[in-house]
C-alpha positions, 0 to 999 in steps of 0.5 A: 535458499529454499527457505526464504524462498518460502518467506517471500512467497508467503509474504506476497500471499499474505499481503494480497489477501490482504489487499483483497480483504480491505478493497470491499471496504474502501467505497465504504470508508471513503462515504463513512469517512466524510468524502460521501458528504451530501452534494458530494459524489462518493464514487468521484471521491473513491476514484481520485482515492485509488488515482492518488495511491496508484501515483503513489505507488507508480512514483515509490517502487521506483524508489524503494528499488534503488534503495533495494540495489543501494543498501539491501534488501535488509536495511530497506525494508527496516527503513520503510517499516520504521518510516511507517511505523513513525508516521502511525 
């Protein structure tokens, strides 16, 4: 119990360093990649970019939590890791 304890724990680190990493680089990317065109409002463009992903997120976790409490911890990270890997 203590070690995946531990594993959880690091994981939740590790995927908010992370998540800190990439939010400097996000306004950046988002005029890099187009959205920053001339006539066009970067800032705008990264606030409907954070709006979709917290939707995203608003609308998935309940999701993934019912596939959690259906078929384990087990097979649904396996799922969702192979449905972005197959997207990539």
């Amino acid at each position: 119990e203590g070690r995946v304890l531990t594993v959880v724990s690091v994981n939740i680190v590790l995927y908010a360093v992370c998540y800190q990493l990439q939010r400097p680089i996000e306004p950046y990317l988002v005029d890099r990649l187009g959205a920053g065109r001339p006539g066009s409002d970067a800032a705008a463009n990264y606030a409907w970019l954070q709006s979709f992903f917290n939707l995203v997120q608003t609308v998935g976790a309940p999701v993934v939590g019912r596939l959690l409490d259906a078929c384990g911890a087990r097979n649904t990270f396996a799922a969702v890791f192979l449905r972005v890997g197959a997207k990539l």
